[in-house]
Backbone as CSV, one residue per row, in Angstrom:
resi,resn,N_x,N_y,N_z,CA_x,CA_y,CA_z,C_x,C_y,C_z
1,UNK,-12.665,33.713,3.422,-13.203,32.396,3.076,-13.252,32.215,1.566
2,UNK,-13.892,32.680,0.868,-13.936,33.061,-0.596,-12.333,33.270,-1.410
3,UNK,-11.490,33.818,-0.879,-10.489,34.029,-0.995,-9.604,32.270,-0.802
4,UNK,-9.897,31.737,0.753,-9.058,30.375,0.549,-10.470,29.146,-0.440
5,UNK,-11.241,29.485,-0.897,-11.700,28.660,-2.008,-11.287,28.894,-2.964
6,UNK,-11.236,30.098,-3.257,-10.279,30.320,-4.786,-9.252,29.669,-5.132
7,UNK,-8.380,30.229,-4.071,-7.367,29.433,-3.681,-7.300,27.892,-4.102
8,UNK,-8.291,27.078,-4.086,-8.088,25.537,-3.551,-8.901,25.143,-4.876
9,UNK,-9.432,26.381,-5.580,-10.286,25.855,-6.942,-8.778,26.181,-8.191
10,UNK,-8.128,27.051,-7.782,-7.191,27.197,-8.666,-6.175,26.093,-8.827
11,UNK,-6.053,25.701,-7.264,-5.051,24.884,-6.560,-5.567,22.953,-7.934
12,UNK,-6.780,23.370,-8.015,-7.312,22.476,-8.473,-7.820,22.133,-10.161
13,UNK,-7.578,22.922,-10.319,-7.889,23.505,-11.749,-6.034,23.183,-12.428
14,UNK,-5.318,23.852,-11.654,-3.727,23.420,-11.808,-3.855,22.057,-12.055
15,UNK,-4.042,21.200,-10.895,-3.503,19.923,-11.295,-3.962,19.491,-12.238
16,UNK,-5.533,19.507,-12.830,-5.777,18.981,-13.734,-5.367,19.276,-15.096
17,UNK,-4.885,20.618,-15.079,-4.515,20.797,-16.183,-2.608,20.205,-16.312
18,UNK,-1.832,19.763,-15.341,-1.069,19.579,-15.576,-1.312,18.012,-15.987
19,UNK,-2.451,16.841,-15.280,-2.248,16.082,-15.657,-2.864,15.648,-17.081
20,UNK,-3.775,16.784,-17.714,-3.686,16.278,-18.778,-2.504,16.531,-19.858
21,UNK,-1.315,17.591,-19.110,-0.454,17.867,-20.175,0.676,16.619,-19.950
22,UNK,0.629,16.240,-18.871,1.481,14.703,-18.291,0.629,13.268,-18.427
23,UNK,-0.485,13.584,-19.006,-1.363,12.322,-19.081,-1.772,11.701,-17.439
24,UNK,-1.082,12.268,-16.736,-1.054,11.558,-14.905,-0.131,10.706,-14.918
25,UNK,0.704,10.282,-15.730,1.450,9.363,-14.961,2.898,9.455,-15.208
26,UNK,3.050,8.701,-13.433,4.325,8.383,-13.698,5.061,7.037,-13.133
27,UNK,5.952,6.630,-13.374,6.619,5.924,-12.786,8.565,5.572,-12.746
28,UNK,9.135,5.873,-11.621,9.850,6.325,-11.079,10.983,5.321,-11.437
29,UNK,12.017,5.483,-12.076,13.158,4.654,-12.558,13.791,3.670,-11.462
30,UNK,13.920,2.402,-11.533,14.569,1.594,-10.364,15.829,1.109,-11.107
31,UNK,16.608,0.804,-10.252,17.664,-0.766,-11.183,17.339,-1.815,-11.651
32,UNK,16.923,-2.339,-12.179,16.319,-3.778,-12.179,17.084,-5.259,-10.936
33,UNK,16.581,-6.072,-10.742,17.284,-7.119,-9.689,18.127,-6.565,-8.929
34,UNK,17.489,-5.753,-8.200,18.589,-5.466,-7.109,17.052,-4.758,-6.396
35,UNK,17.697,-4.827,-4.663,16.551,-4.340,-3.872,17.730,-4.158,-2.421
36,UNK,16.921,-4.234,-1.391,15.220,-4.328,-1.167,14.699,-3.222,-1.954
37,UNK,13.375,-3.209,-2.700,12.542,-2.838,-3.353,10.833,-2.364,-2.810
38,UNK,10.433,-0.849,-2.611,9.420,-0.961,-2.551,8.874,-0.386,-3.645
39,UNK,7.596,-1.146,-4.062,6.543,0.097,-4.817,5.446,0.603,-3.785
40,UNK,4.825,1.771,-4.749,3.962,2.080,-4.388,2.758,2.415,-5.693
41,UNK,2.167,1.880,-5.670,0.913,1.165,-6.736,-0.758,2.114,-6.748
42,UNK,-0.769,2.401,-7.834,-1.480,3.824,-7.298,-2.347,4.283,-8.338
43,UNK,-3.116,5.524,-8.595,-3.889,6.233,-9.359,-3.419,7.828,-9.408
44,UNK,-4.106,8.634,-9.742,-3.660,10.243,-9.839,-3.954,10.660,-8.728
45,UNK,-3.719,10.155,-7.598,-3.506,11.121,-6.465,-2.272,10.341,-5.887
46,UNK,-1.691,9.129,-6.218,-0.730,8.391,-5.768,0.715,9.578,-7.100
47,UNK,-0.115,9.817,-8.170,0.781,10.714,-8.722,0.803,12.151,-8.351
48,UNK,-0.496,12.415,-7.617,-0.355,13.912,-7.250,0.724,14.149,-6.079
49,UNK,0.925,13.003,-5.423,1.241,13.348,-3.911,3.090,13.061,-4.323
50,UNK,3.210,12.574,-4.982,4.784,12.540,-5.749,5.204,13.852,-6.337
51,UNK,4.476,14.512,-7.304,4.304,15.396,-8.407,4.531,16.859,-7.149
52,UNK,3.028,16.727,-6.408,2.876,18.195,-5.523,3.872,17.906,-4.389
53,UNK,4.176,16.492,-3.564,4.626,16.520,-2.246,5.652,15.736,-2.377
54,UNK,6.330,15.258,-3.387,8.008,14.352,-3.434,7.673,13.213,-2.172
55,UNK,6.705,12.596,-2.530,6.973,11.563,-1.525,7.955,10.554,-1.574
56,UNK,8.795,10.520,-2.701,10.235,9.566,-2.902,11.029,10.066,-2.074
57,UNK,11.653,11.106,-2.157,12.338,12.175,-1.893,12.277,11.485,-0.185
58,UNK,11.090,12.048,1.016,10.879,11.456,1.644,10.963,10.171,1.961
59,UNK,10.934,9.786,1.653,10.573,7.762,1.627,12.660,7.452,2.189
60,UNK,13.434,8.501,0.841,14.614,7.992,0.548,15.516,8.388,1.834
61,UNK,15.195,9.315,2.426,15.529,10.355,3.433,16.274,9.153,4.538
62,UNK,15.258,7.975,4.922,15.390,7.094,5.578,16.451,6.434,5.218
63,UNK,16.669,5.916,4.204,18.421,5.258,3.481,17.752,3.599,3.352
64,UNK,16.134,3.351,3.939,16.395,1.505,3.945,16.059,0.615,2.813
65,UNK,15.370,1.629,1.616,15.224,1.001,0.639,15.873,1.521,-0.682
66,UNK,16.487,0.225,-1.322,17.425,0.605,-2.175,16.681,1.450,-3.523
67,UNK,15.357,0.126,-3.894,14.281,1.379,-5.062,13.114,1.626,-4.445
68,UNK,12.612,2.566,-4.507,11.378,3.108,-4.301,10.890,3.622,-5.595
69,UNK,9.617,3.088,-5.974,9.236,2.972,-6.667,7.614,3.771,-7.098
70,UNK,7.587,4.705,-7.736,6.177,5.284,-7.548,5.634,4.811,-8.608
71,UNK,4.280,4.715,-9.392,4.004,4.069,-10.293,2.345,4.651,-10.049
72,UNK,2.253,5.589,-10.334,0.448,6.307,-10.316,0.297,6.674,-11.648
73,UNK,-0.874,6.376,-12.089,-1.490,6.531,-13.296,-3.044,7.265,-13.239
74,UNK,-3.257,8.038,-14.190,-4.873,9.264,-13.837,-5.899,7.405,-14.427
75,UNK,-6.647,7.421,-13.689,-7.499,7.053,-13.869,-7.514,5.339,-13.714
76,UNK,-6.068,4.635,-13.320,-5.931,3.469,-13.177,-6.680,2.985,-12.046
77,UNK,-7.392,1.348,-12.623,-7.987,0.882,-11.259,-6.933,-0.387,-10.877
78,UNK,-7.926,-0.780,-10.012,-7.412,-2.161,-9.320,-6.424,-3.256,-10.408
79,UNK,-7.942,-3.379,-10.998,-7.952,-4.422,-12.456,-9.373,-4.577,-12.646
80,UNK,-8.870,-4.917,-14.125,-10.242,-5.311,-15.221,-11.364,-6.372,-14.786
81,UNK,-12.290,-6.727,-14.376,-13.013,-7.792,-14.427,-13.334,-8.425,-14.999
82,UNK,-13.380,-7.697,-16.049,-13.432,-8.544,-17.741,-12.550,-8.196,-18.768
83,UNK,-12.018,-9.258,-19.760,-10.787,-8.587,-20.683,-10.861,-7.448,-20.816
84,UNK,-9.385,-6.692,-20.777,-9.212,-5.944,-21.635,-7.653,-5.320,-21.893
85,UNK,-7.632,-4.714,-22.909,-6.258,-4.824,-23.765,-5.223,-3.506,-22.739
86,UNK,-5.471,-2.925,-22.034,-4.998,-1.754,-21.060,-4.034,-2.765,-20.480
87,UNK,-2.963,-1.900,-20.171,-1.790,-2.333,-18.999,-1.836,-1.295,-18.126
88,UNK,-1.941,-0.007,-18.584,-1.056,1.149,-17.486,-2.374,1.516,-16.741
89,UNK,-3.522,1.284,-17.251,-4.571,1.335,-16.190,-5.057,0.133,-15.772
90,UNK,-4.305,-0.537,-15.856,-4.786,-1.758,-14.702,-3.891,-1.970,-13.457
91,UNK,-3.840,-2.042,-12.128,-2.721,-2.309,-11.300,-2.013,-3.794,-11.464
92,UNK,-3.303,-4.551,-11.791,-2.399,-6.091,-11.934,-1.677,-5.827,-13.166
93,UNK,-1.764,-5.482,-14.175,-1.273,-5.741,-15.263,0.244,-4.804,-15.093
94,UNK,-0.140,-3.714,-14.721,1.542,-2.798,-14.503,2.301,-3.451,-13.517
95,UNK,1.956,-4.252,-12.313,2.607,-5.052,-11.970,3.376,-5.872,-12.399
96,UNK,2.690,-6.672,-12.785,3.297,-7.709,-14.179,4.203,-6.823,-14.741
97,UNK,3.900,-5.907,-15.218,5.334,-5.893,-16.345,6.102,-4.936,-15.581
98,UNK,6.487,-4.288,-14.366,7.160,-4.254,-14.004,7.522,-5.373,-13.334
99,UNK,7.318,-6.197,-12.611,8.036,-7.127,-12.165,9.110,-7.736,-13.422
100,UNK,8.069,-8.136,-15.145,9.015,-8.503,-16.123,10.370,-7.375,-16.749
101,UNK,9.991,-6.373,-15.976,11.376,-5.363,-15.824,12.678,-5.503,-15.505
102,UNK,12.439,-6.412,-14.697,13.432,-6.829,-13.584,12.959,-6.082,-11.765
103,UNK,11.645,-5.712,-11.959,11.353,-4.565,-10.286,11.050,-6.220,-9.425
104,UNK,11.981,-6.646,-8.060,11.549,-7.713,-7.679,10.753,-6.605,-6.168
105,UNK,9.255,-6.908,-5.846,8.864,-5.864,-5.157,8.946,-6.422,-3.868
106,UNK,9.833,-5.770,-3.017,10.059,-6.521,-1.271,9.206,-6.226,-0.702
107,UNK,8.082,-5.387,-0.612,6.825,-4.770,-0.143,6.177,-3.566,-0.970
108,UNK,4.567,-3.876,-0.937,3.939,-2.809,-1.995,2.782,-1.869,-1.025
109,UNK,2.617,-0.681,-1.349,1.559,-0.230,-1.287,1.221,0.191,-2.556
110,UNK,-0.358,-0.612,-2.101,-1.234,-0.103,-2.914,-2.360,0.718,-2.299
111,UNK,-2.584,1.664,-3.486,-3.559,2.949,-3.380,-4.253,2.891,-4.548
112,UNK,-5.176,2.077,-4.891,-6.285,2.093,-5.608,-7.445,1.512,-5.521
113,UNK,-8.506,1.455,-5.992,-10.020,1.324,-5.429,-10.822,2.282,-6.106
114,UNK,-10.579,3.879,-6.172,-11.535,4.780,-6.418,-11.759,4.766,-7.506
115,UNK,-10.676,4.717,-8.616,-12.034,4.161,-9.840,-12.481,3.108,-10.098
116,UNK,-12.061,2.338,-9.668,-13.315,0.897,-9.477,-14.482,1.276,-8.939
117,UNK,-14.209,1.831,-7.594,-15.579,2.110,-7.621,-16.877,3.359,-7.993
118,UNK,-16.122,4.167,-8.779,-16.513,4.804,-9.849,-17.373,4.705,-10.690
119,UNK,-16.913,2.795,-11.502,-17.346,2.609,-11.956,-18.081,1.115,-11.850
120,UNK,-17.747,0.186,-11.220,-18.407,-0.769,-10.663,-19.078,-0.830,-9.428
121,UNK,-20.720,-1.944,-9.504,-21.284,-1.513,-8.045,-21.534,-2.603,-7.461
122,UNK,-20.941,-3.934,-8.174,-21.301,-4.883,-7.224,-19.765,-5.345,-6.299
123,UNK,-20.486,-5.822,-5.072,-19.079,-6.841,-4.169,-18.575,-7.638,-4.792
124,UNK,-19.556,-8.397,-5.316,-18.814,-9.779,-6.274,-17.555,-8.854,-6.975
125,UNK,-17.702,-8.456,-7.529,-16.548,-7.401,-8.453,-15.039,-7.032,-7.916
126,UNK,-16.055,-6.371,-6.564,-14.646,-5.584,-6.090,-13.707,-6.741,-5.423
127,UNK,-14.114,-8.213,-4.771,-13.938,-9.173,-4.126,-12.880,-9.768,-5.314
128,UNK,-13.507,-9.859,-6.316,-12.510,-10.518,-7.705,-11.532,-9.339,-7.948
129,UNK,-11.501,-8.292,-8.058,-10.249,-7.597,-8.598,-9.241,-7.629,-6.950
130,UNK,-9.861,-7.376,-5.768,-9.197,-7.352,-4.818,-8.140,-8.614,-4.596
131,UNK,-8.432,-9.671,-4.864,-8.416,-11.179,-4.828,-7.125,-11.383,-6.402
132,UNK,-7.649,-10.760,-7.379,-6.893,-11.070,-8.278,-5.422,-9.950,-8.010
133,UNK,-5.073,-9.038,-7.450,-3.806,-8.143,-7.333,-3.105,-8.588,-5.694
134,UNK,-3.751,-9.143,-5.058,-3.232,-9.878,-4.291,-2.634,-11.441,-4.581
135,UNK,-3.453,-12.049,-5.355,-2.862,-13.028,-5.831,-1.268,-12.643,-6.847
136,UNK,-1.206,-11.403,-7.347,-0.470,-11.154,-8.503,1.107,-10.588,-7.470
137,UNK,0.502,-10.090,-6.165,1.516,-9.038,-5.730,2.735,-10.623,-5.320
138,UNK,1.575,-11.552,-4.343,1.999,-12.676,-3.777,2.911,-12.469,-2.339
139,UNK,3.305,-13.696,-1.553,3.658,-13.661,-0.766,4.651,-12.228,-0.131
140,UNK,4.499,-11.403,-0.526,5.084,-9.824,0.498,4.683,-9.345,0.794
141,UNK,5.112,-8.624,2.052,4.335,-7.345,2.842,3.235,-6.230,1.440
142,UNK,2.130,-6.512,2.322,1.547,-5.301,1.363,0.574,-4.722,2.560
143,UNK,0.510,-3.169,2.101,-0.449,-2.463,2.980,-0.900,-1.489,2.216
144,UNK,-2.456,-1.846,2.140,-3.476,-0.878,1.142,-4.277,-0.127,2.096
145,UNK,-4.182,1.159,1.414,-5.443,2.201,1.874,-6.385,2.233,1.587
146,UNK,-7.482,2.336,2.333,-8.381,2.618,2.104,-9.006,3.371,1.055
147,UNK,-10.278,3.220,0.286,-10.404,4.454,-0.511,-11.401,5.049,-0.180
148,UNK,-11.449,6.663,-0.844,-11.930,7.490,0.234,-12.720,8.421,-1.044
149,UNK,-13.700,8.280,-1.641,-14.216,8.798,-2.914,-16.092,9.255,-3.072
150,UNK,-16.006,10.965,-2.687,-17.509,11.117,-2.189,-17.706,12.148,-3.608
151,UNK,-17.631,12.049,-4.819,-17.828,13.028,-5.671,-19.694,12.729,-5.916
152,UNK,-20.350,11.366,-5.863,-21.966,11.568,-5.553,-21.970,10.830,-4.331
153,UNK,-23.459,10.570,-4.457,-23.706,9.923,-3.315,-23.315,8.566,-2.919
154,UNK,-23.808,7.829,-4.663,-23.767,6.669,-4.493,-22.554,5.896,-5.060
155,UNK,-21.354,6.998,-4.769,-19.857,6.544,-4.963,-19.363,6.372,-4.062
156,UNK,-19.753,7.838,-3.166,-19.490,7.935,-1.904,-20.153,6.293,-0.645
157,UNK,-21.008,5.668,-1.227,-21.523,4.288,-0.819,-20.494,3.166,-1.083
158,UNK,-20.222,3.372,-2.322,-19.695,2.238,-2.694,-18.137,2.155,-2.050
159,UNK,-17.717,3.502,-2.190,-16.396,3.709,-1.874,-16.594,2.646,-0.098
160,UNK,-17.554,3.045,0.765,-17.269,2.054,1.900,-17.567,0.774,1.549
161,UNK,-18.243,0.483,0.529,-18.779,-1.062,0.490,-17.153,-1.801,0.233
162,UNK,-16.268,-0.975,-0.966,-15.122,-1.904,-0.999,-14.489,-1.902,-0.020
163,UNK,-14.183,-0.516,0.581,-13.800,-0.958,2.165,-14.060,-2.004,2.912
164,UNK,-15.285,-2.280,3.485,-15.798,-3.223,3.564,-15.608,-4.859,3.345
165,UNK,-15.245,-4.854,2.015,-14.629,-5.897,1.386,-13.357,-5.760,1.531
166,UNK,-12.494,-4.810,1.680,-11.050,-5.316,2.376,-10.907,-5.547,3.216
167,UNK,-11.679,-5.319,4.356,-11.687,-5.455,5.894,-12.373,-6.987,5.788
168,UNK,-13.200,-7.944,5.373,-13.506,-8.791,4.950,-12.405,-10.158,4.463
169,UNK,-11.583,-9.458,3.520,-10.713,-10.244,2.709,-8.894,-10.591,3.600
170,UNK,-9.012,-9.388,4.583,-7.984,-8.795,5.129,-7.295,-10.219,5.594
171,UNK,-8.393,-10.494,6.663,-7.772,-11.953,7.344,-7.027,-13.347,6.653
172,UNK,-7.323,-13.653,5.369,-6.898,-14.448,4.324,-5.714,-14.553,4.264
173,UNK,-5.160,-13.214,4.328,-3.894,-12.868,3.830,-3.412,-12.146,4.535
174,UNK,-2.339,-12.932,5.210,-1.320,-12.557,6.519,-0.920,-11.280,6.274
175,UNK,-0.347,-11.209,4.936,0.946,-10.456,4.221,0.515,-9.289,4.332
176,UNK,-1.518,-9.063,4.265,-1.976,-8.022,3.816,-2.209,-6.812,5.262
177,UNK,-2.141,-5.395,5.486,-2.433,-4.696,6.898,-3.297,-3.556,5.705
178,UNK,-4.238,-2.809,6.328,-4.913,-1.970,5.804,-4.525,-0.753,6.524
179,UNK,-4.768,0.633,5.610,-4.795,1.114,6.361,-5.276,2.769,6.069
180,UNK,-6.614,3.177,7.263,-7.863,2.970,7.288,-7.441,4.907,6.881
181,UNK,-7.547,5.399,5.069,-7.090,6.595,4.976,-8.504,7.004,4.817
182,UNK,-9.657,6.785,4.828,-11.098,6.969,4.325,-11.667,7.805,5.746
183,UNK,-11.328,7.057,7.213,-11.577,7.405,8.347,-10.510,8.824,8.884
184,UNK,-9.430,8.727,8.148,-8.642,10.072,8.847,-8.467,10.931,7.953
185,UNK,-9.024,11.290,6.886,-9.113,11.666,5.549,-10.948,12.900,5.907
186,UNK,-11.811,11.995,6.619,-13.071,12.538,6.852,-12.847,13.593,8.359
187,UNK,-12.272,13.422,8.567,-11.385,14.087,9.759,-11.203,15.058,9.897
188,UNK,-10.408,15.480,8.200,-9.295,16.335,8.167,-9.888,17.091,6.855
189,UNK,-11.143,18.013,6.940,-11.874,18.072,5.408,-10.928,18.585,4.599
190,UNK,-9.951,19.480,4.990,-9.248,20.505,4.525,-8.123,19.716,3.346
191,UNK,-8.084,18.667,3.903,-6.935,17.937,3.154,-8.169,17.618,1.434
192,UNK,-9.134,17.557,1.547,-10.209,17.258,0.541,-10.504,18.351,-0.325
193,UNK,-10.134,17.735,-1.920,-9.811,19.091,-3.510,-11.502,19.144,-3.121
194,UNK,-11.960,20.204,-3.498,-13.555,20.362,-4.133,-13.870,18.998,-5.222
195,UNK,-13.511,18.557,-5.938,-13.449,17.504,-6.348,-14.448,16.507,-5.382
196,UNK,-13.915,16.747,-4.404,-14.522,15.453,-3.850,-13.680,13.655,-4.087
197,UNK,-12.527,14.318,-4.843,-11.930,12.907,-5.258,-10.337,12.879,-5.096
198,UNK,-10.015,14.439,-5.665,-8.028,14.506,-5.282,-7.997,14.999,-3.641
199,UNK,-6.854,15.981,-3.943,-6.312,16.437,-2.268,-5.667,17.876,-2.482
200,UNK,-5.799,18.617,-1.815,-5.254,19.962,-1.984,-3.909,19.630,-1.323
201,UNK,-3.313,20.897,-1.605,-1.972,21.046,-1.361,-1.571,20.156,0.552
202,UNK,-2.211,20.890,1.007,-1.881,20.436,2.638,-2.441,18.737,2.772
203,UNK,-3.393,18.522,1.441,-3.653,16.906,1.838,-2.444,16.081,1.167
204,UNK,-1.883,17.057,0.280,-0.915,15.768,-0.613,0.544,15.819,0.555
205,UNK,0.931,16.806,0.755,1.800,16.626,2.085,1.299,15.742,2.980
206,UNK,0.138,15.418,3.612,-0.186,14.575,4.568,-0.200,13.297,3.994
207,UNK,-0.797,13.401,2.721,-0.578,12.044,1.889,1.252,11.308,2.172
208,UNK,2.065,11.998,1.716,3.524,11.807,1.377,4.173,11.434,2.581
209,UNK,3.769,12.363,3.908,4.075,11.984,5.211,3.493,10.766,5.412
210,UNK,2.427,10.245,4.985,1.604,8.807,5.324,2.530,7.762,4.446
211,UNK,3.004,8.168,3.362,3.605,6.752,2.006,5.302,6.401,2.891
212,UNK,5.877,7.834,3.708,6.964,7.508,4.395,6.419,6.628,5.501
213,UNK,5.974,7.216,6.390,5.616,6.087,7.573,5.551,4.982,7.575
214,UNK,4.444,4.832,6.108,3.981,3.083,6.035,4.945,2.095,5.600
215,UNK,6.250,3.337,4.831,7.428,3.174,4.230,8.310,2.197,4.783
216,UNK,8.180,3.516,6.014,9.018,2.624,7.514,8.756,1.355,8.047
217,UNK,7.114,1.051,8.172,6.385,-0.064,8.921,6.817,-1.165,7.963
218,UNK,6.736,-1.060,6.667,7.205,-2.291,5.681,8.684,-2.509,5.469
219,UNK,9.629,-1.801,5.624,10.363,-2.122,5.840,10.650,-3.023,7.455
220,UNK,10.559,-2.638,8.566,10.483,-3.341,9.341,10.090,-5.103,9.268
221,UNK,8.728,-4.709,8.859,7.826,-6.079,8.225,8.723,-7.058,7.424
222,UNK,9.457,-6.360,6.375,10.258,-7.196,4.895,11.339,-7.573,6.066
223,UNK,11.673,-7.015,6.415,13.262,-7.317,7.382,12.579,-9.010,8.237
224,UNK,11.583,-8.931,8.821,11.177,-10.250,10.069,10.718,-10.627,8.743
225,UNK,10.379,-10.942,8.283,9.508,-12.087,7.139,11.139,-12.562,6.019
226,UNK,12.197,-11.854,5.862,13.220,-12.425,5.531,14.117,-12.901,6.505
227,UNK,14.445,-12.339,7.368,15.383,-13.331,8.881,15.132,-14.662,8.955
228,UNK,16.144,-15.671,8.952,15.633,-17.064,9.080,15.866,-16.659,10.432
229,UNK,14.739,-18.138,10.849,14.872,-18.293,12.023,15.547,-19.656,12.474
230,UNK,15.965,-19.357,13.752,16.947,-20.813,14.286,16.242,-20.896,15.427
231,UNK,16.278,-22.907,14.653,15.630,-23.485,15.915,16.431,-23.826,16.672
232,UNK,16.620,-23.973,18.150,17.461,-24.525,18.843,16.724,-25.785,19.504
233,UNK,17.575,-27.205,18.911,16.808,-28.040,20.064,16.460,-28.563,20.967
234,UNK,16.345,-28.831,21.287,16.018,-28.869,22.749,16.612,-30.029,23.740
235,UNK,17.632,-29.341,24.441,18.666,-30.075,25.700,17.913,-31.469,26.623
236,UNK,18.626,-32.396,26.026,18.038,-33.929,26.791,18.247,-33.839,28.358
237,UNK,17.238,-33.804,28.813,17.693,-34.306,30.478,18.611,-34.649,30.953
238,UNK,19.616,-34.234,32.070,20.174,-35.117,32.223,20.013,-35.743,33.427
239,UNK,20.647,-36.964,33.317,19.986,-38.067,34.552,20.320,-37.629,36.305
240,UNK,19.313,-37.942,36.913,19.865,-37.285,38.390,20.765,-38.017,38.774
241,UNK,22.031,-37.546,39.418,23.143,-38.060,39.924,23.318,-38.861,40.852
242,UNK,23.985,-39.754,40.482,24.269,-41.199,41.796,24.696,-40.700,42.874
243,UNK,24.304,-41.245,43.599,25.143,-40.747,45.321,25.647,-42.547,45.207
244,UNK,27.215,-42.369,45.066,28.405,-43.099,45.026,29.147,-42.867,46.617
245,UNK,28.483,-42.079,47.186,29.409,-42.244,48.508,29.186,-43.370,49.453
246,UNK,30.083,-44.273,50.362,30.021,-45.248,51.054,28.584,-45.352,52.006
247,UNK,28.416,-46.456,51.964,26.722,-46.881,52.833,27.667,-46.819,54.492
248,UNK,26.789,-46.227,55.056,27.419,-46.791,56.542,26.076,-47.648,57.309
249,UNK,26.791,-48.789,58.069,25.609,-49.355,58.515,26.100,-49.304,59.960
250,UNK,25.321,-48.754,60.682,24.940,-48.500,62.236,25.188,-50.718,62.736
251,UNK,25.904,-50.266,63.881,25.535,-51.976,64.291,24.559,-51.613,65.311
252,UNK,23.881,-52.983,65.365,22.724,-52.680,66.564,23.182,-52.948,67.959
């Protein structure tokens, strides 16, 4: 036992020290105007699970999307609530300028929340940044995870309250599917760094296996939301047929 904690404190002690020698981030070279296009929109465990578990790599395996796109940053949230001059830690704002890249995004996941709620504690808050990166992503498939963040108590609160508020906001927005990593995450403790906030080795694999799947489901999704559809209209009656054959009249 002592032996697999070591293990998972070293396991942990590693990453951090790699991401401060990488700053945490990365984001993953596309073509510009050309797709279908997914991102995936994220924080330092959206970079751990790339970094420790190649979730591109995976994703690409499938052949249906032309860029895949990773884009995790240590410490990025949602977005700002109030000015401020940051791009690479804001999700709306790195949006933006990748999109002014030329990245046109055919479907996004996003994976952020936990430092928002880190550091903010009201709904009003999380309701406005949630509201403002949905407005920014716009009409495409998007499917966000849950966040899943117990390093105190009263993070570990908040972390469901924004939940909460996505499950809330969810219905608004057709485009939007959740999906619920907070509930299968508590499940699975093992996949959980001592941290209380990253993922050990066997969670970032489960992570990477989860960014393919959902990979799959949005692609599906982008495919029916681009198909036109044909109406066919609709065949006029046609009139019931004369009986043209001779009258016979009986004599009496």
């Amino acid at each position: 036992m002592k032996n697999k904690l070591s293990r998972a404190r070293r396991f942990a002690l590693l990453t951090v020290a790699v991401c401060l020698t990488v700053a945490a981030g990365i984001s993953t070279p596309f073509t510009p105007n050309t797709g279908p296009s997914i991102l995936i929109l994220g924080d330092s465990i959206t970079w751990g699970t790339e970094y420790f578990a190649k979730s591109q790599k995976l994703i690409a395996a499938d052949e249906q999307w032309t860029n895949i796109v990773i884009d995790g940053q240590y410490s990025r949230r949602v977005a700002f609530p109030t000015p401020n001059a940051s791009t690479k830690f804001s999700g709306v704002k790195t949006f933006k300028k990748l999109s002014d890249n030329g990245l046109k995004a055919d479907a996004v996941i996003v994976a952020l929340g936990s430092n928002d709620v880190a550091i903010e504690t009201k709904e009003a808050v999380y309701e406005l940044i949630i509201r403002d990166l949905m407005t920014t992503i716009g009409d495409v498939p998007v499917t966000w995870l849950t966040v899943n963040r117990r390093d105190t108590p009263a993070i570990a609160k908040r972390s469901i309250l924004f939940n909460q508020v996505l499950v809330r906001l969810a219905p608004e927005y057709p485009n939007l599917v959740l999906e619920d990593w907070y509930s299968k995450i508590a499940k699975r403790t093992k996949w959980m760094a001592w941290d209380k906030v990253h993922l050990t080795p066997s969670g970032y694999k489960a992570r990477a296996k989860l960014h393919r799947r959902l990979a799959r489901d949005l692609f599906d999704r982008h495919i029916i939301a681009t198909t036109p559809t044909t109406t066919v209209p609709p065949t006029a009656e046609s009139p019931a047929p004369t009986d043209t054959s001779p009258s016979t009249t009986t004599a009496p």
